[in-house]
C-alpha positions in Angstrom: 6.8 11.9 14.6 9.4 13.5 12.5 10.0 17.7 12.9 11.5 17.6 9.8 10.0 19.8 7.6 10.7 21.5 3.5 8.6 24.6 4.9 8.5 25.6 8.4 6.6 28.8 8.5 3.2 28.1 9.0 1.5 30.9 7.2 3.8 30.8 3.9 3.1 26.5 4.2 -1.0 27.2 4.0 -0.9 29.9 1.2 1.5 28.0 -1.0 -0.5 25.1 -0.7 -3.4 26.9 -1.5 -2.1 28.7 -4.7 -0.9 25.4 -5.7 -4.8 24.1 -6.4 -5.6 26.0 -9.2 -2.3 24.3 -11.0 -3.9 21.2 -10.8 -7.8 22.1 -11.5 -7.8 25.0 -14.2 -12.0 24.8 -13.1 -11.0 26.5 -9.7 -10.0 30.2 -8.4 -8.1 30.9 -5.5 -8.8 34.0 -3.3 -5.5 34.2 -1.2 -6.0 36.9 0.6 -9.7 35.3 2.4 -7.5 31.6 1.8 -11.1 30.6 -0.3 -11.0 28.0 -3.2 -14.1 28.0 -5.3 -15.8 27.5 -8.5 -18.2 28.8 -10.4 -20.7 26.8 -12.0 -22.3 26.9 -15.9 -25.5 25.8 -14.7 -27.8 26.6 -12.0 -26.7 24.6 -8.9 -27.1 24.5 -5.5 -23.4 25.6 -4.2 -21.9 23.2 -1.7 -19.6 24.8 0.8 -17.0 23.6 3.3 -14.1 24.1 5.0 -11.9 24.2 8.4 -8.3 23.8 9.7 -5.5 23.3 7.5 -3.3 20.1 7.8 -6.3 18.2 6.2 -5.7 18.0 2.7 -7.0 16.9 0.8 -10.0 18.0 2.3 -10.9 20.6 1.9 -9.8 22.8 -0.9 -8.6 20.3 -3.1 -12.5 18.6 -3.2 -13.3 22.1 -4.9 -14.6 20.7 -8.3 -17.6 19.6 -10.5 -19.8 17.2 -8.9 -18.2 17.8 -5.8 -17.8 21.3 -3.7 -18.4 24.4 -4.7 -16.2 26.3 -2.2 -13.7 25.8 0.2 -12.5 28.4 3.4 -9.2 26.9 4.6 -7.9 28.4 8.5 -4.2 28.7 9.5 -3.1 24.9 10.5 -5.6 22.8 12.8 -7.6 26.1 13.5 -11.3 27.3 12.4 -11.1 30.0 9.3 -13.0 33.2 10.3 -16.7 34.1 10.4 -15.7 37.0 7.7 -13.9 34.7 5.3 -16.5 32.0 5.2 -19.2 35.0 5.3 -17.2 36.9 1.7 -17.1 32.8 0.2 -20.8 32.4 0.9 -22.0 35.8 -0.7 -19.0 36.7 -3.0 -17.2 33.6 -4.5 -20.3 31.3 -5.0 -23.7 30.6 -7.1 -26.3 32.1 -4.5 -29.3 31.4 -7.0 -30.4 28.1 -6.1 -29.1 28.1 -2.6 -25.9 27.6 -0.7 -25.6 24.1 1.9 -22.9 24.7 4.4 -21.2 21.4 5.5 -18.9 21.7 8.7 -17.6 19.2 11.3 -18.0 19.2 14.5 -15.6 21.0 16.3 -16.6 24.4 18.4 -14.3 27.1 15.9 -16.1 25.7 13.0 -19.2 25.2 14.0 -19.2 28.8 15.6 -17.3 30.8 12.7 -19.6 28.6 10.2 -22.6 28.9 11.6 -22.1 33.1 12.3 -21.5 33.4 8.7 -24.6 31.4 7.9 -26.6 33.9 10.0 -25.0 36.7 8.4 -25.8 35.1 4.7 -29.5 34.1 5.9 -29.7 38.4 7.3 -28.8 39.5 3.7 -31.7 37.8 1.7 -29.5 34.1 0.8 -30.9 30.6 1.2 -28.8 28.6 2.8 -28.7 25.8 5.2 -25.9 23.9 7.6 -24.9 20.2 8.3 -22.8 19.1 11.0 -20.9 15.9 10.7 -20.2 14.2 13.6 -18.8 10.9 12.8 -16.4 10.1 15.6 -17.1 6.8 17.4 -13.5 7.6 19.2 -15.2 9.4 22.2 -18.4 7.5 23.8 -21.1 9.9 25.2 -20.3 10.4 28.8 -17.0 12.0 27.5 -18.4 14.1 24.5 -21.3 15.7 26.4 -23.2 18.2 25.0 -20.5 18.5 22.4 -20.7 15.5 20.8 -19.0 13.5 18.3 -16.3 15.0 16.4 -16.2 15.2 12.6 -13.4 13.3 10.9 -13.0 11.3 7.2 -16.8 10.2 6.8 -17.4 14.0 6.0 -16.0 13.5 2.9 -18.8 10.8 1.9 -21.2 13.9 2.8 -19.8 16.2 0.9 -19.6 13.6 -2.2 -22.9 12.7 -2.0 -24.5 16.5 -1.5 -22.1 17.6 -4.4 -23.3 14.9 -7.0 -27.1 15.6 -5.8 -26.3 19.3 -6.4 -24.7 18.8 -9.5 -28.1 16.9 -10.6 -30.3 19.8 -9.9 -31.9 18.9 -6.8 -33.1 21.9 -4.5 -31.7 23.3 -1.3 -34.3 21.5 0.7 -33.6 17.5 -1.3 -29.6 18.4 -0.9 -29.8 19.4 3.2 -31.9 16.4 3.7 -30.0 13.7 1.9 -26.3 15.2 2.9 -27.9 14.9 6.7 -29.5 11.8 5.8 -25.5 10.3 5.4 -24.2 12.4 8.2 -26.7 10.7 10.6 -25.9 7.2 9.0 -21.7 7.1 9.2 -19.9 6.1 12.1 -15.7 6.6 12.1 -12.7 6.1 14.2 -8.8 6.9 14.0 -6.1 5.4 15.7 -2.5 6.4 15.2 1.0 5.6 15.9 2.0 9.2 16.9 1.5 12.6 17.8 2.0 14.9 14.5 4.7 18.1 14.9 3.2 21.1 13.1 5.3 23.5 11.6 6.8 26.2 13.3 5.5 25.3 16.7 7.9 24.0 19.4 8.7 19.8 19.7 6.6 17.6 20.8 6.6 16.8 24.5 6.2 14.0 26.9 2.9 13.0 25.6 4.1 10.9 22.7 3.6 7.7 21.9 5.7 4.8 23.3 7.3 2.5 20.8 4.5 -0.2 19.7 1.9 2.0 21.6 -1.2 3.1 19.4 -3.6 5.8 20.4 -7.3 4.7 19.6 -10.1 7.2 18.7 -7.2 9.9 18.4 -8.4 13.1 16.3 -7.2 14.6 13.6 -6.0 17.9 15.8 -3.5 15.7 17.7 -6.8 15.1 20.4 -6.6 12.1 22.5 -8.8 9.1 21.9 -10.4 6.7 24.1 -7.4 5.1 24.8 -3.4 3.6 24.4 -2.6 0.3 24.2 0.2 -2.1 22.7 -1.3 -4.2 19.7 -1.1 -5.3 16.8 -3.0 -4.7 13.9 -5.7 -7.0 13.8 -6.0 -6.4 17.1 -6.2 -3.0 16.6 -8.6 -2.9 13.4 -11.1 -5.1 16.0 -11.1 -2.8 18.5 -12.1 -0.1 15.9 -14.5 -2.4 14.2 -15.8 -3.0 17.5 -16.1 0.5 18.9 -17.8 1.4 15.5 -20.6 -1.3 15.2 -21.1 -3.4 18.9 -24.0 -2.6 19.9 -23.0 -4.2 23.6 -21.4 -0.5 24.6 -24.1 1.7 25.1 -21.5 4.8 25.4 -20.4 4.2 22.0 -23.5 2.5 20.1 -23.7 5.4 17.5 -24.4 2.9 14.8 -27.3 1.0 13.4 -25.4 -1.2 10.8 -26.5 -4.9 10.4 -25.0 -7.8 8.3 -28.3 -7.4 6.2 -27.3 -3.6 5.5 -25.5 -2.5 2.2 -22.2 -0.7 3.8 -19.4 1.5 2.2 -15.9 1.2 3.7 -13.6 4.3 3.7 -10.3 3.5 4.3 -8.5 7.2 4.8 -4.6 7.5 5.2 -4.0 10.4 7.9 -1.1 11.2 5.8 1.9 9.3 7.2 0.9 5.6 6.1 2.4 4.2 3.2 0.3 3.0 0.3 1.7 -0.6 0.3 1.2 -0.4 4.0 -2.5 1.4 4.3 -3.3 -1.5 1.2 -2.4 -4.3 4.3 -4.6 -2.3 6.5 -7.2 -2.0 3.8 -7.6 -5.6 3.5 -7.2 -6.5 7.3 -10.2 -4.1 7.6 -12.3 -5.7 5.0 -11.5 -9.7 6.2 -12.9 -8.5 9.4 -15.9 -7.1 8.6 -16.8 -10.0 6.9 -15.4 -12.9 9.1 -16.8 -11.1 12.2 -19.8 -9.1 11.4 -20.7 -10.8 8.2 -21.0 -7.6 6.4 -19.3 -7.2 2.8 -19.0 -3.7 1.7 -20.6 -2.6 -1.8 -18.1 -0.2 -2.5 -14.5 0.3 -0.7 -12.5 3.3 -0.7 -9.2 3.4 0.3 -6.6 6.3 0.5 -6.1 10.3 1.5 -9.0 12.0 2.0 -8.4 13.6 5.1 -5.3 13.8 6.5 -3.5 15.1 9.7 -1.0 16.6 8.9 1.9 14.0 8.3 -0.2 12.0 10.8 1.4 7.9 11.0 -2.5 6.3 11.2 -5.4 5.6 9.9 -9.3 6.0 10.2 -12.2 4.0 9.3 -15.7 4.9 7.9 -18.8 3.2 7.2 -21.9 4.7 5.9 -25.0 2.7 5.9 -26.8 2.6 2.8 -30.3 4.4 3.5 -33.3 4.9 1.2 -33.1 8.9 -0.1 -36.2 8.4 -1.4 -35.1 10.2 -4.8 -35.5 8.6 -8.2 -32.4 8.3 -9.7 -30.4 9.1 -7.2 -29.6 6.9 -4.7 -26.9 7.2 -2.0 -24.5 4.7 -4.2 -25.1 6.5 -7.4 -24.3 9.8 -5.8 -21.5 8.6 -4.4 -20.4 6.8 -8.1 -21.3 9.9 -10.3 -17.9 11.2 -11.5 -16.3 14.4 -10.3 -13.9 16.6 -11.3 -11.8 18.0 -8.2 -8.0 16.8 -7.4 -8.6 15.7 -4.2 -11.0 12.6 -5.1 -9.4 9.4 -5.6 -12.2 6.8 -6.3 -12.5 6.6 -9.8 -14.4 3.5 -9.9 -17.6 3.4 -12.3 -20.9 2.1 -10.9 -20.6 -0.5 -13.5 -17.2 -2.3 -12.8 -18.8 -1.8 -9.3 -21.5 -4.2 -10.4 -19.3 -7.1 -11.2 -18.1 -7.1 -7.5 -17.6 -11.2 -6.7 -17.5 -11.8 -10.4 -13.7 -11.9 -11.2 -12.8 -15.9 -10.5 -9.3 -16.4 -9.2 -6.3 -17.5 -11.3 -6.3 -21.4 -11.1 -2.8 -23.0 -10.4 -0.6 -24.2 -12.8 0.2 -27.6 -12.3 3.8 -28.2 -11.6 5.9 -29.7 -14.2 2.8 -29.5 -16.6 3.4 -29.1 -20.4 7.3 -30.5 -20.4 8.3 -32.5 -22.6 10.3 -35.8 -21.8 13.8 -36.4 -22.0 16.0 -39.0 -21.8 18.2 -37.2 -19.1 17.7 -39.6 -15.7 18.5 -38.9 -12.6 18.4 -40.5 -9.0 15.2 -39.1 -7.3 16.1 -39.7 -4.2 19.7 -38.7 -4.6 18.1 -35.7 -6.0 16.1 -34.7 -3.2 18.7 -35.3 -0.7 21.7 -33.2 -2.5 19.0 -30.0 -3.1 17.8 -30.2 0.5 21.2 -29.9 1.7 22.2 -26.9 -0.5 18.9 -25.1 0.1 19.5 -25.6 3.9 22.8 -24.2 3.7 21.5 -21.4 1.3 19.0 -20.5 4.1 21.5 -20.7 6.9 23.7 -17.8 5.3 20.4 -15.9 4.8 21.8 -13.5 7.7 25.3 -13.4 6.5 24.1 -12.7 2.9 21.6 -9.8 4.2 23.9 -8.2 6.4 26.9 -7.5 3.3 23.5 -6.4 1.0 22.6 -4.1 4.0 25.8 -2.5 3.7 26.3 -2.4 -0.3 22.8 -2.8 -1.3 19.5 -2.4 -0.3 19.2 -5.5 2.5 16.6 -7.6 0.0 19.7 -10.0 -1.4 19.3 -12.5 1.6 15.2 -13.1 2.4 15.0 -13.2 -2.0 17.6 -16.2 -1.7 16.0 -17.6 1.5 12.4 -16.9 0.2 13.3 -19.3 -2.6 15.2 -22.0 -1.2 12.1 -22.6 0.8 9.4 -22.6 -1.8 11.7 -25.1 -3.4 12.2 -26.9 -0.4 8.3 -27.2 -0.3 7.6 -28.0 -3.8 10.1 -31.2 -3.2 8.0 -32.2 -0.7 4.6 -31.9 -2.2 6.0 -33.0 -6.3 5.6 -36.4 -7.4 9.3 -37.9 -7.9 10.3 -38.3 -11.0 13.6 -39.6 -12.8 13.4 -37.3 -15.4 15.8 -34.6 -14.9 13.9 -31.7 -17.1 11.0 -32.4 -15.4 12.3 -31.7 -11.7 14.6 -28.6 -13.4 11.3 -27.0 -15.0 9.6 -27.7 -11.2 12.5 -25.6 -9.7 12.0 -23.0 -12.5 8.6 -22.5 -11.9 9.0 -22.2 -8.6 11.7 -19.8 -8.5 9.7 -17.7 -11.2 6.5 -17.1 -8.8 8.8 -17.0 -5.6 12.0 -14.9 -6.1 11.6 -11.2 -7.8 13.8 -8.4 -8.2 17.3 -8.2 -10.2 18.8 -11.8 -8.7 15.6 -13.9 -9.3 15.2 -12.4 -13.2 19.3 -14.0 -13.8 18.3 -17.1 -11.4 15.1 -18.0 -14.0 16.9 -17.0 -17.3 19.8 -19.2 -16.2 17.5 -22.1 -15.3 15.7 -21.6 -18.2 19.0 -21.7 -20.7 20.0 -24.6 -18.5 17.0 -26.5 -19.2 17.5 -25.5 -23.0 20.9 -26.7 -23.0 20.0 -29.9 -21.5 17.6 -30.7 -23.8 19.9 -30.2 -26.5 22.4 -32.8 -25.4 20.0 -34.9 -24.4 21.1 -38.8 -25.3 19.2 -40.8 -27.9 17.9 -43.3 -25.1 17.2 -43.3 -21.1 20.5 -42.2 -19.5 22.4 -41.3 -16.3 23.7 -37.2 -17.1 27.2 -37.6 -17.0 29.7 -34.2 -16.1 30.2 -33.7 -20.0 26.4 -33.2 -20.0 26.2 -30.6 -17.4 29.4 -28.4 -18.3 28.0 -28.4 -21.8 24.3 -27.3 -20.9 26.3 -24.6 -18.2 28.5 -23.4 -20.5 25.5 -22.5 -23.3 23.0 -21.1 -20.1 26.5 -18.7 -19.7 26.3 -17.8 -23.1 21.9 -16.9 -23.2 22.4 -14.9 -19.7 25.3 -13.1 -21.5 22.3 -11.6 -23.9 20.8 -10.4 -21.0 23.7 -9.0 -19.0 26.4 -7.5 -19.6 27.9 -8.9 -16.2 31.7 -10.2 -16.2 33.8 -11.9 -13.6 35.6 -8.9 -11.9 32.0 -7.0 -12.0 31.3 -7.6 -8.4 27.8 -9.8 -9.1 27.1 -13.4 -8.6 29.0 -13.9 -11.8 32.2 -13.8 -9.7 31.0 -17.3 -8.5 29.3 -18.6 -11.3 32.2 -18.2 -14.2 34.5 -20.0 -11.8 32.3 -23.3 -11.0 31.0 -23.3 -15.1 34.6 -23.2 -16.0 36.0 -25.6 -13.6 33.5 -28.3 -14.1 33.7 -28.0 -17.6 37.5 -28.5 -17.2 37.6 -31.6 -14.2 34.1 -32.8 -14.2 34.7 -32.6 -10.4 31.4 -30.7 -9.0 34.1 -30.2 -5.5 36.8 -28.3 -7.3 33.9 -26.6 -8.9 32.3 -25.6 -6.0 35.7 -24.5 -4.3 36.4 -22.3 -7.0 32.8 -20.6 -7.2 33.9 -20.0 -3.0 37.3 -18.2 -4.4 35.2 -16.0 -6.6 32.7 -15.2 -4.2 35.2 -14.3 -1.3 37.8 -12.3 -4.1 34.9 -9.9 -4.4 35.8 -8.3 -1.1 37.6 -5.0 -1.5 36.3 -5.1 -5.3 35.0 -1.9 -6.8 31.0 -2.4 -8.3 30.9 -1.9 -11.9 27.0 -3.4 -11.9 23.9 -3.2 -9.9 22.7 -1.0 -7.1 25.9 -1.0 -5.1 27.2 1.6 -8.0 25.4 4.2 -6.8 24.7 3.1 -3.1 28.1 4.6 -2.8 30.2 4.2 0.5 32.7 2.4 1.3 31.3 -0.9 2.7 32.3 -3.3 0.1 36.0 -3.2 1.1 35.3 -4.9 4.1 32.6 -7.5 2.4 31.6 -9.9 -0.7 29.0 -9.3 -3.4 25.9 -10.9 -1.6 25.0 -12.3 -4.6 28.0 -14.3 -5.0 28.3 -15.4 -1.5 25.3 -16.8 -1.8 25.5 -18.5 -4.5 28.8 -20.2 -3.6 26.9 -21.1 -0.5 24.2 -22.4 -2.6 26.9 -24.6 -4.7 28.9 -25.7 -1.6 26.0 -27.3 -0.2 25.4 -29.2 -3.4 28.8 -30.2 -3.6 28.3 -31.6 0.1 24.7 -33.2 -0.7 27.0 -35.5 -3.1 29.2 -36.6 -0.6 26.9 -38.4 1.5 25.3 -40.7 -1.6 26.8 -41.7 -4.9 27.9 -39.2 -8.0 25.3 -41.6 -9.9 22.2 -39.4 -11.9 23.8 -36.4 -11.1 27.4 -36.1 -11.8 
């Protein structure tokens, strides 16, 4: 785990966090010097209160808002805030009137500190009660003893549900009973790649993680969990699933959920994942639950709720759907009813809830479908053969073609190219033959369209597109062979439409190096060879040439003296191998 940090004293890290909240709530107040967020309410409510360790953002101070919490106490990094500033948050910063629920996880400082100021509070004349969350299936019984399980990210579905009850009206006594009513029915567990580096404090030691080694059950204080092994992620997302819901190991059979259960999946980012990357988790997570325990969540949440820090891993909830017993207020309404604190990310109504399964998937376009015929014919087997010899060769300079983009671009050049070669390698495999040569051009453009992306496979389907126009437009009066004057006029005009769309030049160091040459030269010799050659000449006088287009302006460096364009390279790879493909049949159908 990186050391790196923007601020590396501790103390100044918390508090500038801290004042930061009330930027982006204008509802909330923070008191710096007892490190409390809090609200004050309009209405007579029940005041939700919470708190612990810093490094957990956004819980806790940033879930300071309507519907939500009432009040937050934030400590110095992974450590328990006072007695004395939970104690002044209790009697000073919220609404006492209707009662104050204290909701604290399960670790000895908080519960301690926490639990003293609640006594203190209770001595004074106030109303208040405390919940304990202790979610974490990580560590079985024999190992937790009398302390039990730790609190981690299911705590946040407590204090959802408890806020959006208090917000409601309900009494002290309804709020402590449902809030305990979802603590006792949500199981979690963490796992994560690394150990997290806390600012200010000295580098990590020789406990950290070996490369592809992922701790299981780990906390969210850099604790160990039940175990390191080397897996992958299914593999690791069923040994969490398991740990969470087997009943088989009695040490760790915390929960109750069945297939005949409605669930709610929290998905929480410990702060180092990516959100492409905690998305694939996301999904593994929710394929597994239902191809291996049969159980489809009503609701999924997936994101930062409570982090560790900059911690590279993930944890998994599930809450078990339990009669409250409360009109109105069930524990999926609760946890639907809006709120308005910074910190909560699911903004999904209970309504577009309620169409779950509805949505029916895209159907397939059929391939070719909606062209129009032409009188253009070509060979289909001499076709096939000449593509599936260029593709091949496109796909064999896949690691040439990556390795220039790696140095003057950003490395995607190469698997785009591949990517598409192979889908159209595929789709002439699976497509009916067909002499009609629009009919297997608009196959390859719809193919590249779905399959290639980015700035290469936008100018791949324009041109392809403009080539099919131009076809079309010199398309004979009756069924006939394309002749060279046929393609070199359809090229040239496809030149002219990407020229709308570019402002690309030879001497730009893009694939236009190579594709001006072979447009130009076929158009002058009809000979597809001296073509190709001279698309090869482009490609390779790009080395040592200066960008004037695309991301290798500002990539910077000086890699591209010693390497082409990728883009070119590839595609005079790409024009070779068709000049090749000709050479073992006849010129007949295509030039």
């Amino acid at each position: 785990m990186s050391s790196k940090h923007f601020i590396h004293d501790p103390t100044h890290l918390v508090t500038s966090a801290l004042l930061s909240i009330p930027h982006t709530n204008p509802s909330v107040q923070c008191d710096i010097e007892n490190k409390i967020i809090y609200r004050r309410t309009s209405s007579p409510q029940v005041s939700i209160v919470s708190g612990g360790g810093s490094g957990h953002e956004p819980s806790f101070a940033s879930f300071v808002g309507a519907g939500l919490l009432s009040g937050a106490v934030a400590g110095t990094i992974f450590a328990s805030p006072s007695a004395e500033q939970v104690r002044r948050c209790i009697l000073h910063r919220v609404a006492k009137d209707k009662g104050v629920l204290v909701v604290v996880m399960n670790y000895t400082g908080d519960v301690l500190n926490f639990g003293m100021a609640v006594e203190k509070a209770r001595a004074v004349g106030i109303e208040v009660d405390m919940v304990v969350v202790g979610d974490d299936a990580g560590v079985g019984r024999a190992k937790g003893g009398k302390v039990g399980r730790r609190g981690i990210a299911g705590t946040v579905l407590v204090h959802k549900i408890a806020g959006a009850l208090a917000a409601k009206g309900a009494n002290l006594q309804e709020v402590t009973r449902i809030a305990q009513l979802v603590a006792d029915n949500t199981v979690s567990i963490g796992s994560s790649l690394a150990h997290v580096h806390v600012p200010g404090r000295r580098e990590p030691g020789e406990d950290e993680l070996k490369e592809g080694e992922v701790e299981i059950g780990m906390g969210i204080h850099n604790e160990a969990g039940s175990e390191r092994r080397k897996t992958d992620l299914p593999g690791l997302v069923k040994t969490m699933l398991s740990h969470c819901l087997s009943t088989a190991d009695r040490d760790r059979s915390f929960s109750k959920i069945t297939e005949n259960d409605e669930v709610v999946l929290l998905v929480n980012n410990l702060g180092g994942v990516s959100p492409i990357e905690l998305g694939g988790i996301t999904n593994e997570v929710v394929e597994q639950l239902a191809n291996e325990f049969k159980i489809k969540p009503v609701r999924i949440l997936t994101g930062t709720f409570m982090t560790s820090l900059n911690g590279l891993g993930f944890s998994v909830s599930l809450l078990r759907i339990a009669n409250t017993g409360s009109v109105g207020a069930t524990m999926l309404e609760l946890l639907d009813a809006p709120a308005e604190a910074s910190g909560w990310s699911a903004g999904i109504s209970t309504s577009t809830w309620a169409r779950q399964g509805q949505a029916k998937q895209h159907e397939e376009l059929a391939v070719g479908e909606e062209v129009q015929p032409s009188n253009l014919r070509v060979d289909p087997s001499l076709a096939k053969s000449t593509l599936t010899t260029a593709l091949n060769r496109l796909i064999s300079v896949e690691p040439d073609v990556t390795r220039y983009d790696t140095i003057v671009g950003d490395g995607d050049c190469g698997i785009g190219l591949k990517r598409g070669a192979e889908s159209i390698l595929e789709m002439l495999e699976t497509a009916k033959d067909a002499d009609d040569l629009l009919i297997l051009v608009n196959n390859i453009i719809q193919v590249v369209e779905v399959s290639m992306d980015g700035t290469s496979g936008a100018i791949y389907a324009i041109f392809l597109n403009a080539l099919a126009h131009g076809l079309r437009q010199n398309s004979p009066a009756s069924p006939q062979p394309v002749v060279p004057q046929i393609w070199a006029k359809a090229l040239e005009s496809s030149l002219q439409a990407l020229g709308k769309y570019t402002p690309a030049q030879p001497g730009d160091r893009t694939l236009m190096d190579a594709l001006f040459p072979f447009v130009q030269t076929l158009s002058k010799t009809g000979n597809i060879e001296d073509a190709a050659k001279a698309a090869q000449v482009g490609a390779k006088g790009t080395k040592g040439m200066k960008a004037i287009l695309g991301r290798t302006v500002y990539v910077g460096g000086e890699g591209f003296q010693q390497v082409p364009d990728p883009g070119a390279h590839g595609l005079a790879e790409l024009l070779l191998g068709l000049s090749d493909g000709l050479k073992k049949g006849t010129s007949q159908g295509i030039v």
